[in-house]
Structure formats: C-alpha cells, structure tokens
C-alpha positions as CSV (number, residue, x, y, z in Angstrom):
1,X,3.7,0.8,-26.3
2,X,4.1,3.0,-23.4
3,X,1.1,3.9,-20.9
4,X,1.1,6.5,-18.8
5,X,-0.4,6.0,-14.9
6,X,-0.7,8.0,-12.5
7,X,-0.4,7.4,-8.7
8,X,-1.8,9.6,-5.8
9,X,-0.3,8.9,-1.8
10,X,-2.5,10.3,0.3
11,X,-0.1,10.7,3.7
12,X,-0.6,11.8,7.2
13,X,0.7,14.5,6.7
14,X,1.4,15.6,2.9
15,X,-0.1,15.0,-0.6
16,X,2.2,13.2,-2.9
17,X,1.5,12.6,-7.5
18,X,3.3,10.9,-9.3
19,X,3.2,10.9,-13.4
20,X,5.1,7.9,-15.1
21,X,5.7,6.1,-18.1
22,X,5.4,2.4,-18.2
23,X,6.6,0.3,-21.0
24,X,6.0,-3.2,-22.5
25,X,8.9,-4.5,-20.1
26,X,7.5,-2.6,-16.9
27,X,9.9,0.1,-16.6
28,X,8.7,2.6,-15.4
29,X,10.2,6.2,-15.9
30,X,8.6,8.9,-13.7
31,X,7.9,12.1,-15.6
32,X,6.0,14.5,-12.9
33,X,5.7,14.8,-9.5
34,X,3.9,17.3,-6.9
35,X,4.0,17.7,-3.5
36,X,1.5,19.7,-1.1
37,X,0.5,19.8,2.5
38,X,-2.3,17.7,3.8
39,X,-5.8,19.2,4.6
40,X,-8.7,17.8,5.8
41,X,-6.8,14.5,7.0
42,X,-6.9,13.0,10.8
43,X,-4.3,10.3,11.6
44,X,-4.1,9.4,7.3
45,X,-8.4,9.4,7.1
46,X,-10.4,12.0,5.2
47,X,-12.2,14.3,7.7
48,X,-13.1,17.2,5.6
49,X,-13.2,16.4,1.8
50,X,-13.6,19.7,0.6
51,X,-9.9,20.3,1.7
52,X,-8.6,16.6,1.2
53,X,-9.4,17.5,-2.5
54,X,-8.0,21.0,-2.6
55,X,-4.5,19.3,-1.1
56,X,-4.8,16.4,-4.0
57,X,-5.8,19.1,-6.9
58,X,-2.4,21.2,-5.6
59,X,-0.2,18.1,-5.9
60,X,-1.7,17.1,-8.8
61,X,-1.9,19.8,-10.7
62,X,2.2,20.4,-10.2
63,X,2.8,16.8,-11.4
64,X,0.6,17.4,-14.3
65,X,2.5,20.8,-15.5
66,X,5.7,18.8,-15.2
67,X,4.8,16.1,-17.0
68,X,3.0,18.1,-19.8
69,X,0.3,15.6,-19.3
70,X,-3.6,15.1,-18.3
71,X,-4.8,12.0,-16.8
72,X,-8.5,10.9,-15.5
73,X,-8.3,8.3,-13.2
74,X,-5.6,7.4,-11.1
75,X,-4.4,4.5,-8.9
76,X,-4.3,6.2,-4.3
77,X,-3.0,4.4,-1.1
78,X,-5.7,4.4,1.7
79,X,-4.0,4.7,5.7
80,X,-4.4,1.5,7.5
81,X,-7.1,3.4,10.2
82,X,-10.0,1.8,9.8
83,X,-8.7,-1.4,8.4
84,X,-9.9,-5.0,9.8
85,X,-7.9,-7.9,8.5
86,X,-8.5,-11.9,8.5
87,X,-7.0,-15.4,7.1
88,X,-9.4,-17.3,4.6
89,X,-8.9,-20.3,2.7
90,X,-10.9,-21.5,-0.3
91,X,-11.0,-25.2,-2.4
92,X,-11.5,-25.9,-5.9
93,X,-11.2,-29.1,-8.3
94,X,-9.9,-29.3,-11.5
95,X,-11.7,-30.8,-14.1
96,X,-8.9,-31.3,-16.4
97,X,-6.7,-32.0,-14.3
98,X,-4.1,-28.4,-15.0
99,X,-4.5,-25.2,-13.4
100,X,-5.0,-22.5,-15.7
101,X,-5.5,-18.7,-14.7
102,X,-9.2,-19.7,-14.1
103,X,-8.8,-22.3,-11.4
104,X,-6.7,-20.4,-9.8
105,X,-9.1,-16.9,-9.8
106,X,-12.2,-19.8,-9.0
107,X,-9.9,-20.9,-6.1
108,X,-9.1,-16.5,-4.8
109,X,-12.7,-16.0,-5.5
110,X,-14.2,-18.7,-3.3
111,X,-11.8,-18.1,-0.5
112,X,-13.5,-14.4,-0.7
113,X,-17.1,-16.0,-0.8
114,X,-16.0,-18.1,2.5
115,X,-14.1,-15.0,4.3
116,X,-16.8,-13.3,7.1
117,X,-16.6,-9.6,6.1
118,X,-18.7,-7.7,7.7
119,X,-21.1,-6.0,5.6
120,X,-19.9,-2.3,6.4
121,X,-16.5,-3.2,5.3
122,X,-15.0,-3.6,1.1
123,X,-11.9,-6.0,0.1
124,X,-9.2,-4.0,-0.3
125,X,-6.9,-6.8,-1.5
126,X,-6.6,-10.9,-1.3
127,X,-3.3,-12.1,-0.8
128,X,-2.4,-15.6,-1.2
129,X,0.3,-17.1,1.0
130,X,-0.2,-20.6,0.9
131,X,-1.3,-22.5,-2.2
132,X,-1.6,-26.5,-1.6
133,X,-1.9,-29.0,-5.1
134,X,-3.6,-32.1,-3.7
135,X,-1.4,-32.8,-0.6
136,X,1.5,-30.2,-1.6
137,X,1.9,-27.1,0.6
138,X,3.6,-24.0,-0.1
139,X,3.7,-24.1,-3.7
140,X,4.8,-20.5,-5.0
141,X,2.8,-20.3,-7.8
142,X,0.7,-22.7,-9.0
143,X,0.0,-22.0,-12.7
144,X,0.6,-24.8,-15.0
145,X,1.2,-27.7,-12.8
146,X,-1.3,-30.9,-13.0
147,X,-3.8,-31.4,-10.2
148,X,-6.9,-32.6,-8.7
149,X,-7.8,-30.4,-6.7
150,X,-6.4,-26.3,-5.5
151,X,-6.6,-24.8,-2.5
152,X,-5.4,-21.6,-1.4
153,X,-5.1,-19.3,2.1
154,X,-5.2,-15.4,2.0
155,X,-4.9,-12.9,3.7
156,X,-7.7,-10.4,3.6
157,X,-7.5,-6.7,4.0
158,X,-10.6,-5.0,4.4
159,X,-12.1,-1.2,5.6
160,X,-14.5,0.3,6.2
161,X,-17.0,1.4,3.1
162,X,-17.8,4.9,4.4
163,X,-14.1,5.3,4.8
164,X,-13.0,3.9,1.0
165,X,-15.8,6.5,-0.6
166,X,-15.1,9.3,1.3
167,X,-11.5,8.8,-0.5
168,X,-12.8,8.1,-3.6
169,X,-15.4,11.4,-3.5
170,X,-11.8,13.3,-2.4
171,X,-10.3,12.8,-5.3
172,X,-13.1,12.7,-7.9
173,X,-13.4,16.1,-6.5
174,X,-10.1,17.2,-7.3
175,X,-10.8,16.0,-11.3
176,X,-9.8,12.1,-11.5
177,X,-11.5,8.6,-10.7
178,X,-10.4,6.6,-8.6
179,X,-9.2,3.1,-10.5
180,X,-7.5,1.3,-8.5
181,X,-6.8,1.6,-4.0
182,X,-3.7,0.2,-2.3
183,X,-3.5,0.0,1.3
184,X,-0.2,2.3,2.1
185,X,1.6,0.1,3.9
186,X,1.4,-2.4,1.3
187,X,3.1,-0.1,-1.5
188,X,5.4,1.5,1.1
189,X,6.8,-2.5,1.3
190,X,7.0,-2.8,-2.7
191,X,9.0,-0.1,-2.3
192,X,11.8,-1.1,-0.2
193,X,12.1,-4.7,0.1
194,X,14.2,-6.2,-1.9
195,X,13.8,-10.2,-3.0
196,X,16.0,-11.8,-0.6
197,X,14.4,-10.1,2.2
198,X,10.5,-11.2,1.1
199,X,11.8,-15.2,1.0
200,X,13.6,-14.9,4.6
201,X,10.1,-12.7,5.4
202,X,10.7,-9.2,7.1
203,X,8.1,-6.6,8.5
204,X,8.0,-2.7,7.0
205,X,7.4,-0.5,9.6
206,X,6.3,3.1,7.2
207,X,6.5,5.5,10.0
208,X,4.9,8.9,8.9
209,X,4.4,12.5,10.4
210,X,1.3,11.2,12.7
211,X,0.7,7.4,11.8
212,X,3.0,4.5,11.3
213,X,1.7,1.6,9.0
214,X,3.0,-2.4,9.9
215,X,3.2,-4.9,7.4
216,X,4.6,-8.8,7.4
217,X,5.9,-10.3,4.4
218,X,6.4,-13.6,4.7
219,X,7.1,-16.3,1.5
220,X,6.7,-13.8,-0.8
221,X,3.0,-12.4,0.4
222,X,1.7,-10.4,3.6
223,X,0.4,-11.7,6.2
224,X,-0.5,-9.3,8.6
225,X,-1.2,-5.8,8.8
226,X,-1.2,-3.1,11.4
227,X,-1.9,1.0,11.9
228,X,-0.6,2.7,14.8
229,X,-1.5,6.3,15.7
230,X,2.1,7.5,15.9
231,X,4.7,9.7,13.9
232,X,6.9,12.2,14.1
233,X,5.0,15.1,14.8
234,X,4.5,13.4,18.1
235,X,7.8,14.6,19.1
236,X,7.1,17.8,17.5
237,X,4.0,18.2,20.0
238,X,6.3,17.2,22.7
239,X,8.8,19.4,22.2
240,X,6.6,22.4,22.0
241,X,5.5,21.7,25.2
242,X,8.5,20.8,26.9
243,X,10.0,23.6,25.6
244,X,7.4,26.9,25.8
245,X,8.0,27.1,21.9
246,X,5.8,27.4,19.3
247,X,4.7,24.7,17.1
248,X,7.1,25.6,14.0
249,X,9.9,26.5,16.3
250,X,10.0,23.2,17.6
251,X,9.6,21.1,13.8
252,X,12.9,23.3,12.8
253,X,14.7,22.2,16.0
254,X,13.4,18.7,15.8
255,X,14.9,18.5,12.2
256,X,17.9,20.2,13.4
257,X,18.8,18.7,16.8
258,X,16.9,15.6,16.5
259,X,19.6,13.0,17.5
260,X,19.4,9.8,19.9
261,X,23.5,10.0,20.2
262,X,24.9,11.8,23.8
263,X,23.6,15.7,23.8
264,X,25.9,18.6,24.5
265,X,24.8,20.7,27.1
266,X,25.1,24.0,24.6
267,X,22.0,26.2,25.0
268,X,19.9,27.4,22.3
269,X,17.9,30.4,22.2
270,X,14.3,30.0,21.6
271,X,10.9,32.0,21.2
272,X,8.0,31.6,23.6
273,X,4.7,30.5,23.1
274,X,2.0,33.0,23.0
275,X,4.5,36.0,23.2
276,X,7.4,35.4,20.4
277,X,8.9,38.6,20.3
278,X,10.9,37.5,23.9
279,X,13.0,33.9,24.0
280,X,14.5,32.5,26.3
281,X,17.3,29.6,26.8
282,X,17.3,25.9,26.4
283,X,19.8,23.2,26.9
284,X,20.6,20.7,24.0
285,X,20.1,17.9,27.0
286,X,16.8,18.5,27.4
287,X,16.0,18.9,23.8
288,X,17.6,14.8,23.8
289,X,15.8,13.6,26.7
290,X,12.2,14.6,25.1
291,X,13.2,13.1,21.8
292,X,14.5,10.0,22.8
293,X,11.6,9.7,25.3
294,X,9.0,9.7,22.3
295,X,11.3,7.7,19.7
296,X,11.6,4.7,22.3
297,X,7.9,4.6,23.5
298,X,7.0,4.5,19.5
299,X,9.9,1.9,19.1
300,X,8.3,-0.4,21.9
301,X,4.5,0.2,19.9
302,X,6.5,-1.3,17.5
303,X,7.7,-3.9,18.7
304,X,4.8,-4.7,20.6
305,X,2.4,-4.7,17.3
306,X,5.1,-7.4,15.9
307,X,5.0,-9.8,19.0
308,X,0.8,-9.4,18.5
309,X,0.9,-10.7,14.8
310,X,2.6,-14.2,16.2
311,X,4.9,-14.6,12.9
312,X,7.8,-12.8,14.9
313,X,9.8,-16.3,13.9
314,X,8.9,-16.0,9.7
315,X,10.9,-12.9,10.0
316,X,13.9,-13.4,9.0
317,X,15.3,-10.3,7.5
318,X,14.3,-8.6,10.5
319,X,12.6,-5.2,10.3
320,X,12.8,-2.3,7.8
321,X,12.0,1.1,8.6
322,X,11.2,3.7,6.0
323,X,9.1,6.9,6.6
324,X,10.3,10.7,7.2
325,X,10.4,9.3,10.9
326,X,13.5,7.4,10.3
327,X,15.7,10.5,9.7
328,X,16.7,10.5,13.4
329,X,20.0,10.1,14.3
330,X,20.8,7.0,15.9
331,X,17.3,5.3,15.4
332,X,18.3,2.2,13.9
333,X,21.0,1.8,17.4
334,X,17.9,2.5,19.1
335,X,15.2,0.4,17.4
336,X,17.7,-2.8,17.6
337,X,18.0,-2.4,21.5
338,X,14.6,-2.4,21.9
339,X,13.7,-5.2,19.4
340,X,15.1,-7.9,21.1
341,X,18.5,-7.3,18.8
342,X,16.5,-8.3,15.3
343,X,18.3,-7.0,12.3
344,X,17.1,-3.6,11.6
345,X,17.0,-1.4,8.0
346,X,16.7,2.1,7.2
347,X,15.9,2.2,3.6
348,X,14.5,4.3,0.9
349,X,12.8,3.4,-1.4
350,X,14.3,1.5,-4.2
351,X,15.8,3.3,-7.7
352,X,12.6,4.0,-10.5
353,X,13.9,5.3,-13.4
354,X,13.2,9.4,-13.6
355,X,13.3,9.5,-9.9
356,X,13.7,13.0,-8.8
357,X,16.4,14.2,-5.8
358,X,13.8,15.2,-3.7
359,X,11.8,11.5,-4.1
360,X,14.9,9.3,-3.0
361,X,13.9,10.1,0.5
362,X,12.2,7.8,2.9
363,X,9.1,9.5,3.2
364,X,7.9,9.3,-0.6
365,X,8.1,5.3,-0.4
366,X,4.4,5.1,-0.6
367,X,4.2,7.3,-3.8
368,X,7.0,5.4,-5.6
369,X,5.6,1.7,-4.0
370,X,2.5,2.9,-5.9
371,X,4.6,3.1,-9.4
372,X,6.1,0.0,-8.4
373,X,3.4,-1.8,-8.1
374,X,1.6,-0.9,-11.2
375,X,4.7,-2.1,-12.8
376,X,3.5,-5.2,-12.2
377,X,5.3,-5.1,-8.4
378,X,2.7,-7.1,-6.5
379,X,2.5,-10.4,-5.1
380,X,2.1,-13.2,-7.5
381,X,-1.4,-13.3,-7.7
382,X,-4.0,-11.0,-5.4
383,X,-7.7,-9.7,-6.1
384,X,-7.6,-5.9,-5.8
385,X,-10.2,-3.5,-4.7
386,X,-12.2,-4.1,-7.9
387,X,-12.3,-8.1,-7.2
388,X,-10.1,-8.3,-10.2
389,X,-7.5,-10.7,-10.2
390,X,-4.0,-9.5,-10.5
391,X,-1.3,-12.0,-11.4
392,X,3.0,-10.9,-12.5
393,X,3.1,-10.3,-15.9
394,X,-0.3,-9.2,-16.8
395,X,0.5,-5.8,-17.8
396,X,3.5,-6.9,-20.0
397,X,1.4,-9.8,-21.6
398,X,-2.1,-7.4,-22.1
399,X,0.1,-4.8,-23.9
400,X,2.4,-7.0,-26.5
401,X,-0.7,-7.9,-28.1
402,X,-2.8,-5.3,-30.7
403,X,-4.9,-3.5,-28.7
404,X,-6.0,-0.3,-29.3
405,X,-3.9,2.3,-27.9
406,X,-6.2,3.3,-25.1
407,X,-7.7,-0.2,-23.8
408,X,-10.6,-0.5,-22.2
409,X,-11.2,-0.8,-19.0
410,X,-13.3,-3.9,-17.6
411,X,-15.5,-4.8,-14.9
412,X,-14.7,-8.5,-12.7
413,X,-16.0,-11.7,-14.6
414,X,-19.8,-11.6,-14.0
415,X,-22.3,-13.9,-15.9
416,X,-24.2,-12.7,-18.5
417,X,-27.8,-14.1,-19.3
418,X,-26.5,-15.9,-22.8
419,X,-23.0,-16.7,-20.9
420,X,-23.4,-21.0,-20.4
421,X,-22.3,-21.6,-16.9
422,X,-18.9,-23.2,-17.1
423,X,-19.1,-27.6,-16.7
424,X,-15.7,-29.6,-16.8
425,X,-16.8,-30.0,-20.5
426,X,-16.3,-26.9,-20.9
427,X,-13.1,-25.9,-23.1
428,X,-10.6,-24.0,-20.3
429,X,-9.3,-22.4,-23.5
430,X,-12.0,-19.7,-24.1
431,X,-12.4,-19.0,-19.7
432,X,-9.1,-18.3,-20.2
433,X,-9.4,-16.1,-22.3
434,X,-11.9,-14.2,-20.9
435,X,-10.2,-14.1,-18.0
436,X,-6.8,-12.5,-19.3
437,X,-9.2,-10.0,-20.9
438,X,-10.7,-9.0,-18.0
439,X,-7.2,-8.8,-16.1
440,X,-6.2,-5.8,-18.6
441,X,-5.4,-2.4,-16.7
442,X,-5.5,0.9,-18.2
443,X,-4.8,3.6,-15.5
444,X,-5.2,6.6,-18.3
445,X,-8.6,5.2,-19.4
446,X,-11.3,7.8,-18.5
447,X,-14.3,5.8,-18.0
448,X,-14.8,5.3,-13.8
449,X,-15.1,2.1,-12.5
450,X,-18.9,1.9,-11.0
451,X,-18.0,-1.0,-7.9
452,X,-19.7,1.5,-5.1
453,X,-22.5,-1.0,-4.7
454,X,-22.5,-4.9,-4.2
455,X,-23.4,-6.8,-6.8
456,X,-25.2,-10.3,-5.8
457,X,-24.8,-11.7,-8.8
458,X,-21.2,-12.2,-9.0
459,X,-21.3,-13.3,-5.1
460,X,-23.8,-16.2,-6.2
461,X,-21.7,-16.6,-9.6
462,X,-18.3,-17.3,-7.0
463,X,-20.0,-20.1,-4.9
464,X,-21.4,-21.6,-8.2
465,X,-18.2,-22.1,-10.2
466,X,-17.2,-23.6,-7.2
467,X,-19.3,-26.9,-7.7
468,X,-17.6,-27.9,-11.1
C-alpha cells in the first residue's frame, strides 16, 4: 500500500514542495514539485508570516496541480538560526534482561528528562550516538541483545518555541499542518551522504543563498550542528557594490562569470546603479578578485565552525558541500586549500525515483533529504519534534500489517488514568506493542498534531518509568 507525503523546504532564499509516493519497501517516487521565491524570510527564519505563507501556498499549490493530488499536513525543515544544541545521556535497567523497543524509548526518553533545555526552547530531535550494554560501548543498535542495564548519549537539537510556531502558523496559513519538523541541515545530510562516508564520519556543509547549515556525522548519527549567516548572495551584494551595478545585474554576472580559476582581463559592459539607461566598463579581473574574496572568507567560516565542534579527527570522509553555493567554479580547489587539505565533495543529492531535471541540483538537497528521510532515511533510532520515537523500519513494518488505509495519527506514549504503571512483572509484550502503535506515521492524515503546549504529565511519566 502506497502513502503519499508531502515535504515543504523552507530555504533562505526559495520555497521548495515536494509530492511523493512511498511504498511498503520505502521507495519513494516523487510525483509533484513547486518552486517559488522566498518572502517574509531573514537569514532562513520567518519574519513576516503573511508572506512566508503566500511563498509556501505558491510552491505548494504547483506541486499539488502536478501531482493531481491534495494533502493536509505535511512534514518542513526549520534553518539552524535560532538553534541551541547539547550532549545528554540517560540509564535504564532491564527487568528481563532483553531490550525491546521499550527499553530502548525508556532509555531516549530519560536522556531527554536529564538534558537542561531551557524552557523557551522545544526538541527538535534526539540523536543517539553512543549506546553502552552493561560495560559495552558503541553498540550500533541495541535491539535484541541481552542486558542488565542501557544507557545511551544524544545529541540534542533544540530552538527556540516562538521560532518553531511562527513556522508552524506559516504554513497552516497557507492550508496544511504541520506533522512532522526537520532541522535543514539534517535532511540536507540524508541527502547526500552515502553509507561509507557516515561510518568514516564526514561534516555537510548546505551552503544556501544567505545561510550555510553545518552538520557532523559521526558513527552513523550527528553530533554537532551549526548555522552560519553566509551564502551566495553575499557575493551578489558584493559585487553590486564593487561594481556600480544593480542588484540583478550582478546575480546574472555572478552566475555567468563566477569562477575561482585565473580571470581574463576581457571587459564587460555593465549598467549603473541608480541610472541604468548609461553602462559603463568592467574588467573580468576585478569581477575574480571580489568573488574569490567572499568564497574564501566563507570557506575559512567554515573551516573555523569545524575546528569549534572538536570532532575534526571523527571525520574521516572529510567534508561535503552541497547547496546552490557550490556551483562556483573551482570551489572544491579552493575549499581543500583552506581546509587543511581534508578531502572535499561537491555532491547533489542522491537519485529518488521520479526526480525531476531541475531537482538533481545541489540546492534542492533539503527538499529531497526531506523525502528521504520519511522513507525511513534517519538515524537508527531518534525522538522527533513530537517526542515520538523513530526507529529504521517503522514505516515498512506499520504498513505490511491491515490497517486501514488512512491510519491514524497518534500522540507520544502518555499514561492514561486506567493504564497500570509498567513493573518488571509486567509482560514487555503488550508495551511493545503499544509502542510500535504509537511509532505509526501518516503524513496524509488530516487531523493536526496538538504538541504547542507542554504536557507535565508525560515529563513526570519519563522519570517514573525510569525506576523499574
């Protein structure tokens, strides 16, 4: 049985839908796509919803007339501005002595209850990078193995609330729900890294039109995230006023001068700023020198950002750049001088079935991470923005059973008043089960997932399934 998702990027600097078709295997075939301008952003944040969700209806509704499809809620990356990460680690036992899928969301959970978030900020996702079995470290995935007692690190990626609902009212205004929030560096990296290079660890550097987002994966998970207030249209800026030439003027010569390699010294003729009916001449060398001036300081933002995070030696598979930044000619010669001779990638993002000309560019990587990872391309295990837990092969397992053709959509494990608080007598069978059931996912379900407010319950229900 097929579902059909859709997935909303929410750039810099454009608008991106996606429509696809996701079967029992997780292949996904995408069916509709839009594209339009961004309104109402700063630096990848919502400043003015009223246009935010005029730019998402527009790219929507083109993805919706190619797909011959309507869809109510949807899954939307969220910019790494206002982000605050941190490590937390959480400890469980296991009362009969195998991990099941519920020791290992008791263990997530409690390393969430111990993590100091600040009360302004909401989980955006729990990553797990190190899970230890009694004295064991680095075991890649737990589930199955016999134990006394699991514990776990993650990495925590958090922003701010006002920041999250502000997204959320931008595209409920524009006619879907939000179900699900990815931060966009994070599906930018599902996107382009392939397996070998998430063992040997590697950072994805998505550089945009007026942000670049860092991530670090490392044994299979991230561990650290950055946002730096840099991208293309930096150079654009420059070159306009460098050069005495309108804003537009300068994007077109950007896009078709915009090399690192040795300039010519051939003039061009340009039109001036303010007065565009005269022009005047410019060389091709000075067109270079402002180019490469702006590429290398970015570059060396870069590169510092990666010597911040400390894990500069878990990277193995060097860097990867993807973005519509990376289009520059010679930037990978460039970005491998100036990162200490580290391997360096260009990449696009990886084939999706469906995938249109115009997608297999760098700059849609968020948009077709976001497919990705609702093909079940996350990390092994993670709690998402909904402090659901996520685990590989979910999706496949909650749709080769007989479920209705629209499933429902539920909210995280929360005790009722006649639900018995679980003891070690307690069969793990029917947690289990309740657990899987909660894990289901329907993106084209209609009914909107009501998490704006904190609920103390659940908190209080974490730290008390700890004790057994």
């Amino acid at each position: 049985m097929k579902r059909t998702v859709l997935a909303i990027d929410i750039g810099s600097t454009k608008i991106c839908a996606l429509i696809a078709e996701i079967d029992d295997d997780n292949n996904a075939q995408i069916i509709g796509a839009g594209i339009a301008k961004a309104q109402g952003l700063r630096k990848g944040s919502i400043t003015n919803i009223e246009l935010a969700s005029k730019s998402i209806k527009s790219a929507l509704n083109d993805a919706k007339r190619v797909a011959g499809t309507e869809l109510r809620s949807a899954i939307v990356t969220i910019s790494g501005a206002y982000t605050k990460s941190l490590n937390s680690s959480g400890i469980v036992n296991i009362p009969n002595k195998e991990i099941t899928l519920n020791e290992i969301q008791r263990v997530m959970h409690t390393s969430l209850y111990n993590a100091n978030i600040p009360n302004e900020f909401e989980v955006l996702h729990a990553l797990p990078y190190n899970f230890k079995v009694d004295d064991q470290d680095f075991i890649e995935d737990p589930l199955g193995m016999n134990a006394a007692r699991l514990e776990v690190e993650t990495h925590i990626i958090t922003t701010q609330k006002s920041n999250l609902n502000n997204l959320r009212k931008a595209v409920k205004a524009a006619g879907v729900d939000v179900e699900s929030v990815v931060l966009s560096g994070y599906a930018s990296a599902i996107a382009v890294l392939n397996s070998d290079e998430k063992e040997l660890g590697a950072a994805v550097v998505d550089m945009g039109g007026n942000t670049s987002n860092i991530v670090i994966h490392s044994g299979h998970a991230i561990r650290y995230n950055d946002f730096l207030g840099v991208g293309s249209n930096h150079i654009t800026n420059d070159l306009s006023m460098a050069l005495h030439t309108p804003l537009h003027t300068a994007d077109n010569v950007k896009i078709t001068y915009g090399s690192l390699y040795a300039p010519s010294n051939d003039l061009i003729e340009l039109p001036v700023i303010g007065d565009e009916t005269s022009s005047h001449e410019v060389s091709l060398e000075v067109v270079h020198n402002v180019i490469y001036a702006r590429v290398e300081e970015t570059l060396m933002i870069i590169a510092q950002s990666i010597e911040k995070s400390g894990l500069k030696e878990h990277m193995g598979a060097g860097v990867v750049l993807t973005g519509g930044f990376t289009k520059i000619e010679g930037l990978r010669e460039l970005a491998v001088a100036i990162l200490d001779n580290m391997p360096v990638r260009l990449a696009k993002p990886t084939d999706v079935g469906g995938l249109f000309d115009t997608l297999r560019d760098p700059s849609y990587s968020g948009a077709v991470g976001l497919i990705k990872y609702l093909a079940d391309g996350y990390t092994a295990y993670e709690i998402d923005v909904n402090r659901r837990m996520r685990h590989a092969g979910e999706e496949s397992a909650a749709h080769t059973g007989s479920l209705p053709e629209e499933a429902p959509k539920f909210e995280p494990i929360t005790p009722a008043s006649s639900t018995p608080t679980p003891t070690a007598s307690t069969p793990p069978v029917k947690e289990e089960k309740i657990a899987e059931t909660a894990k289901m996912v329907n993106i084209g379900s209609n009914k909107p997932v009501e998490n704006d407010q904190p609920n103390p319950i659940s908190k209080f229900w974490n730290w008390a399934t700890q004790l057994f």
